[in-house]
ROLO-216647 format. One record per residue (C-alpha): x, y, z. Coordinates in steps of 0.02 Angstrom, whole numbers, plus 50000, padded with zeros to 5 digits. Each point is the difference from the previous one (the first is absolute). Example, Ala and Ser with C-alpha at 12.3 -4.5 7.8 and 13.67 -1.06 7.14 Angstrom:
BEGIN
506154977550390/500695017249967/
***
This chain:
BEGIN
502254926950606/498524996050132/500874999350175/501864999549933/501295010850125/501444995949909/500165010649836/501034995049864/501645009349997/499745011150179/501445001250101/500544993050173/499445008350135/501445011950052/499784994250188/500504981849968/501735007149953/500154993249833/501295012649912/498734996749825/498975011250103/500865012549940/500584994649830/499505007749866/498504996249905/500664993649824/499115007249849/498674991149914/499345003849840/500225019750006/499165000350167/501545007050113/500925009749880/501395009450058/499985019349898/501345005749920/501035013850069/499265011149837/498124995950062/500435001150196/500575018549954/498705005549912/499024994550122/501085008650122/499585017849913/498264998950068/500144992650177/501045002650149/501414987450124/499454994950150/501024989350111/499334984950076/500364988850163/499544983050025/498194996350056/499335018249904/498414994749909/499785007049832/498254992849935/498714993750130/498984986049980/498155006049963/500495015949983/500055011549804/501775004449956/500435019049925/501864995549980/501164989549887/501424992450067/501794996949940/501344993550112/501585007949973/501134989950127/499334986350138/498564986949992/498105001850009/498934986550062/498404994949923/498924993050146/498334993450021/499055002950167/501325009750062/500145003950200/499114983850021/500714982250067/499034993449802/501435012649929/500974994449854/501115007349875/499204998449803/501735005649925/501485011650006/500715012749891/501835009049983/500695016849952/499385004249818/498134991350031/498445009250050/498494995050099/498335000149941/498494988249898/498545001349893/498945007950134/501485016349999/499565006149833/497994997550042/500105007550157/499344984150109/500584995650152/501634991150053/499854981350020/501714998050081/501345011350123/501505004949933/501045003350142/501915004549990/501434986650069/501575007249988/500565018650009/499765008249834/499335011549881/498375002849884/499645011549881/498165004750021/498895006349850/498305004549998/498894990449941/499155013449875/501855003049942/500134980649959/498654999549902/500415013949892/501714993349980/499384982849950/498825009949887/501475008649898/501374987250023/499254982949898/501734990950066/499735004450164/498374997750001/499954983349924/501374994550160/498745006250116/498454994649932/500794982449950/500434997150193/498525007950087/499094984149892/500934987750036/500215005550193/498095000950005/500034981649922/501264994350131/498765006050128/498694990649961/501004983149970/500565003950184/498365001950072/500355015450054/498595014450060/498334999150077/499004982150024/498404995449962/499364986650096/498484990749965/498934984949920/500244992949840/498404998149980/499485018550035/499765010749859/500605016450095/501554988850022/500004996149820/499715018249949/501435009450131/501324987949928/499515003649823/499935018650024/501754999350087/500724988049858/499335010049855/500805016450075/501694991250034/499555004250187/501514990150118/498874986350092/499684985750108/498614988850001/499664992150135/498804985449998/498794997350131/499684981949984/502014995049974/501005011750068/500444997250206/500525016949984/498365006449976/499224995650146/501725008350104/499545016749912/498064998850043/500314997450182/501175011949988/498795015149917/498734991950117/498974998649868/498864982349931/499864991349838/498605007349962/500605017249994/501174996149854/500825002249873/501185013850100/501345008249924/501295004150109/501905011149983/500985001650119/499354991850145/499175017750024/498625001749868/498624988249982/498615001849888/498314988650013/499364995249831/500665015749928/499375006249816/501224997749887/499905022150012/500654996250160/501314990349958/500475011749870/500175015850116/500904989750125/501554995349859/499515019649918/499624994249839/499315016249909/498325006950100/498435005149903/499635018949978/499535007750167/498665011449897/499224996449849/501185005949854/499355007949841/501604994349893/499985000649816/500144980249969/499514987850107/500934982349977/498924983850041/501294985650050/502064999949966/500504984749903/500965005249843/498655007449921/499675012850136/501805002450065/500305008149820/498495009749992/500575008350173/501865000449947/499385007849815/498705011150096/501035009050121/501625002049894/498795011449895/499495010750139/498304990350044/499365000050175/500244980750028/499224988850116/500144981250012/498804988050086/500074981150017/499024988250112/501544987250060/501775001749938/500865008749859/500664992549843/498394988849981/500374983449922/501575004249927/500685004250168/499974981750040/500794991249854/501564994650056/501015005949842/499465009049819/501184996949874/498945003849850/499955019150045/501005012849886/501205008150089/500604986150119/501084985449896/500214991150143/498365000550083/499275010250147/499134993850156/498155006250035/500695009350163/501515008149910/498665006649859/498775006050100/501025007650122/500865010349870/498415005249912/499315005550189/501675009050030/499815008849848/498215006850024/500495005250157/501715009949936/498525010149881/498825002650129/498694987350015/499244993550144/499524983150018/498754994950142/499524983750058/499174986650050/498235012149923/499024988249912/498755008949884/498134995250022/499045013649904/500115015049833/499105014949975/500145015649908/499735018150097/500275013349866/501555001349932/500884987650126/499704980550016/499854994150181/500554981550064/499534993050161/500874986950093/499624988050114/500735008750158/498615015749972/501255011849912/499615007949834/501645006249880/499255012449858/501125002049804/499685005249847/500354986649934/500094979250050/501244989349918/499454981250050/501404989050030/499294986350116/500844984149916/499164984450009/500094987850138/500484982749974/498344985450003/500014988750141/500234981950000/498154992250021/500304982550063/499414988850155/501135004250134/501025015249938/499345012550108/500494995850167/501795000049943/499965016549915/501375011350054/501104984150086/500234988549845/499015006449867/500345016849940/499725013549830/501725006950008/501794995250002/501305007850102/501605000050129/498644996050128/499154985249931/501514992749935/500824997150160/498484992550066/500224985049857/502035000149982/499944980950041/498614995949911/498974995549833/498925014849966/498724998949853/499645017649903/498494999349885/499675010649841/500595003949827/500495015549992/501555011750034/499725002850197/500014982249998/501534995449906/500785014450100/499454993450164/500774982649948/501635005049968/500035010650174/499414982850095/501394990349904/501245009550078/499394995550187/499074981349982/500514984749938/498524997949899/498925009649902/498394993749902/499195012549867/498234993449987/499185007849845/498044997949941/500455002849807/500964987849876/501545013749993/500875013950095/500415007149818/498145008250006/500275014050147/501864998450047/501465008549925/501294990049913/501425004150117/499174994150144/499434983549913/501684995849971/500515002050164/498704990550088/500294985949868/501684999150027/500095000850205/500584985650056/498555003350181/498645002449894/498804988949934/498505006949882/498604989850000/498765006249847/498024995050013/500154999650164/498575008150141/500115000050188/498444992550060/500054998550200/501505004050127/500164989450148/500875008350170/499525005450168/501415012750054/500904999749853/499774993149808/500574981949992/499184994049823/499285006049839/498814989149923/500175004949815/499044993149840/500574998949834/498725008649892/500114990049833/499984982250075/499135003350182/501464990250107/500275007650164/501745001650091/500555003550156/501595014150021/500915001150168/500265019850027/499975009950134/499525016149924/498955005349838/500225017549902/498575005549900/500075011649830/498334994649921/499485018349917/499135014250088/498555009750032/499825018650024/499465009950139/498665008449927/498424997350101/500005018250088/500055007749824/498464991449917/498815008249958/501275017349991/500894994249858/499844985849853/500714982650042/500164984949884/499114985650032/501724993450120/499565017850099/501735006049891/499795021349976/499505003249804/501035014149940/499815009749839/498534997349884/499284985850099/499785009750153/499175013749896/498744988949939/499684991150133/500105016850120/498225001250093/499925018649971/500715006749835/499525014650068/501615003850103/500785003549809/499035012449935/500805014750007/501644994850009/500375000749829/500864986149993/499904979050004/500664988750140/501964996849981/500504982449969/500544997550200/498205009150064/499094991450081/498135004349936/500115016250153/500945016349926/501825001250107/499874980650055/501384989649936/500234980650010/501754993749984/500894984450006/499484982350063/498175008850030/499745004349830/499024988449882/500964994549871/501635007350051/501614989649984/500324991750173/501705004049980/501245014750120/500785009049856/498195002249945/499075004850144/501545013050035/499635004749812/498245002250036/500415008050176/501085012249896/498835003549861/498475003250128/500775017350072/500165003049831/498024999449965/499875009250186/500825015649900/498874999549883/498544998650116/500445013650110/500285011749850/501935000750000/501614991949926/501855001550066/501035008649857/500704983549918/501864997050079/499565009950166/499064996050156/499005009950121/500635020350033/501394994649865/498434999949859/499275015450113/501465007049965/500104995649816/498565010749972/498754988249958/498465008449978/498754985750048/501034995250171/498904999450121/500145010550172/499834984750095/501604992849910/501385002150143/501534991350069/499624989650131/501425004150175/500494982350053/501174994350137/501294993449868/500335019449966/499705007250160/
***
């Protein structure tokens, strides 16, 4: 993607005259669907016509959009630096199609123009309408949802949005591209020691090497070195709390595990908050597809399920704030207080911990420098067009791995599975050994370790050893994907609560013996639950969790079950079969007061 001005599947430029200017974009997998005349007048019911002339703009570029679109007669233009002599045209849609991505539902910014070119007509709906719509109408919503994905995908293939540019060997470089690429943020990178067009767009800034990396949008914004907080207000990802909250559950982290706690939480009324320190959907939001997960017989991207499960604890009222990494726990009376890293403090009654694990990295001679070019811990849309014409090497045993093969299979013409143990039987599911046994790209090579990596700018060679008979051999790839297990994030809470000897939370018994005050029980009448974490009110779910099942279905399960055990902390149930003022309403006597329903946009 580094450098590349000519997206896959963007249009002509309309100025060059080319009538496929204005040809409509064919559909592609669901992503330009045209509504039926059922759905475009339902939608009708809660928005108004406006007529349109060629050249009105309907969505700016870099600018937060409050309105759906749906074109009722003429053609909209989907343009990219629009106004400008880099202006090009993305795609374009027809009568029965609407305008819009990901970044519509979530409230970001627009990484594109859409800008009328014939006379027509739209029908505009608000975009608090939408959402309830999409809310109450699972057909509809599915259309929408389904597109705004794959739209956001397209985007990112294209190279479309703001550019980082920078060193490959600068790890401010290496963490802005993976904050953008874990938050399926529309990007460029923009290598400063390849790319001619680097040094255009320094002279043009007037800025020097050393001020980098810069991210820059629309040839109007530039940011120097920018925090990846900056970065996230810039695209309006979800700000922090302005003042510190007293909620009733605080959520650490929003993989899975912590997506259903919030979803679970604030469908029963809870006061929900959500926190995570770099993307949403934690490693699951990166695996390429899940086909082991009940409820989806034909699999489910990463993206798709986590921006579902966001969707949905947003439609009940939870807000989700990030990039707030967590750095310190403490109890003040009946609340628990986190800080974060950025000075601000978020107080609950309760903590669910959700952080995930993060995957190892490779420790080998030479690795490092190439770290976030050719060697990288996750597998998606963006790496794989980086290595579509080459061997790539993926190393590990276990389902991310397998997952991550199949993905690369689909792009490069050669894919070697390089795994430590004498099987892939021992942490790999059977469906996904057969289909990495039978791909006709993939080779498996069992007993096998990477030992040294050879490359300047980009990988060239693995040097890899066979473990039972010590012979070495040399594999031409170009990249290497790692899935070698993972360690928690854990260090800010030791000494707060009980880790294992990995720095995994102990929950249940285990954290009450090994609690360093026992104290904090007496008088509670009660043990620790089987998800508490050795504090009364602090929960450890998921991926964090010693012992737990690194599995999704379980860490939603234990996501789930958590709110549950939050009830009972707090002193209050839902009346079984209701949630929030529906038990109030019920009459349940031990509801607490502080049970309510949460007002969210979706209902506004």
């Amino acid at each position: 993607m580094s450098g590349d001005r000519s997206p896959a599947g963007a249009e002509p430029h309309p100025e060059e005259g080319d009538e496929a200017a204005f040809r409509e974009t064919p559909d592609v997998e669901g992503a330009y669907p045209r509504l039926t005349e059922e759905q475009t007048a339902r939608l009708a019911e809660h928005g108004q016509r406006r007529s349109v002339a060629p050249g009105d703009v309907l969505i700016r570029e870099g600018e937060r959009c409050e309105t759906f679109f749906v074109i009722l007669s003429g053609a909209v233009a989907v343009v990219e630096d629009h106004g400008t002599p880099d202006e090009h045209v993305l795609r374009v849609h027809g009568p029965g199609r609407f305008i819009g991505e990901l970044g519509l539902l979530h409230g970001q910014v627009a990484f594109y123009t859409a800008v009328a070119r014939e006379p027509g007509e739209v029908l505009v709906v608000p975009l608090d309408r939408l959402r309830h719509l999409v809310s109450q109408d699972s057909a509809l919503g599915d259309v929408v949802l389904r597109a705004c994905l794959c739209r956001r995908a397209a985007l990112v293939g294209q190279g479309a949005g703001f550019r980082i540019i920078g060193s490959r060997y600068s790890p401010d470089t290496r963490r802005l591209r993976e904050f953008a690429v874990r938050n399926r943020l529309p990007h460029r990178w923009i290598d400063l020691e390849t790319d001619k067009e680097a040094e255009d767009l320094l002279r043009r800034f007037g800025v020097g090497p050393e001020e980098t990396p810069l991210v820059i949008w629309r040839e109007t914004t530039l940011l120097r070195n920018p925090s990846n907080a900056e970065l996230a207000r810039l695209i309006g990802l979800p700000s922090p709390p302005a003042e510190n909250p007293h909620g009733d559950v605080l959520i650490v982290g929003s993989g899975p595990a912590g997506l259903a706690a919030a979803v679970y939480a604030a469908s029963e009324g809870l006061s929900t908050t959500v926190v995570e320190a770099m993307a949403t959907g934690g490693q699951a939001g990166t695996s390429s597809r899940i086909e082991n997960l009940l409820g989806f017989p034909s699999g489910v991207s990463g993206a798709e399920l986590t921006e579902r499960a966001v969707l949905q604890a947003d439609k009940f009222g939870a807000g989700i704030s990030l990039p707030l990494e967590a750095t310190g726990l403490r109890k003040d009376g009946d609340h628990y207080v986190l800080a974060f890293a950025d000075g601000t403090e978020i107080a609950a009654r309760a903590v669910v911990l959700a952080m995930g694990a993060r995957y190892r990295r490779l420790r080998v001679p030479g690795i490092e420098r190439l770290e976030g070019t050719s060697v990288h811990y996750s597998a998606t849309v963006y790496e794989a067009k980086q290595c579509s014409a080459d061997p790539v090497a993926v190393v590990g045993g276990g389902n991310s791995a397998g997952q991550a093969v199949l993905f690369l299979a689909g792009y490069t013409p050669k894919v070697y599975l390089l795994v430590r143990g004498d099987s892939l039987e021992a942490n790999m599911s059977r469906y996904l050994i057969d289909q990495v046994e039978r791909h006709p790209r993939v080779e498996v090579m069992l007993h096998t370790e990477v030992t040294e990596v050879f490359g300047q700018e980009v990988l060239e060679e693995l040097d890899v050893v066979d473990n039972r008979t010590g012979g070495h051999r040399r594999l031409g790839v170009r990249s290497l994907f790692v899935f070698t297990g993972a360690d928690p994030h854990t260090e800010w809470l030791a000494g707060t609560v009980a880790l294992d000897s990995r720095g995994f939370v102990l929950t249940g018994p285990e954290a009450q013996e090994a609690c360093a005050d026992p104290e904090v029980w007496h008088g509670l009448g009660r043990s620790g639950m089987s998800l508490e974490a050795g504090l009364p009110g602090v929960f450890a779910v998921g991926d964090v969790r010693s012992g737990s099942v690194k599995r999704i279905a379980s860490a939603a399960g234990e996501g789930a079950m958590a709110i549950h055990f939050v009830h009972r902390h707090l002193g209050h149930s839902a009346v079984p079969g209701t949630t929030g003022t529906a038990a109030a309403a019920a009459g349940g006597s031990d509801v607490s007061p502080h049970l309510h329903r949460k007002e969210s946009s979706w209902f506004a």
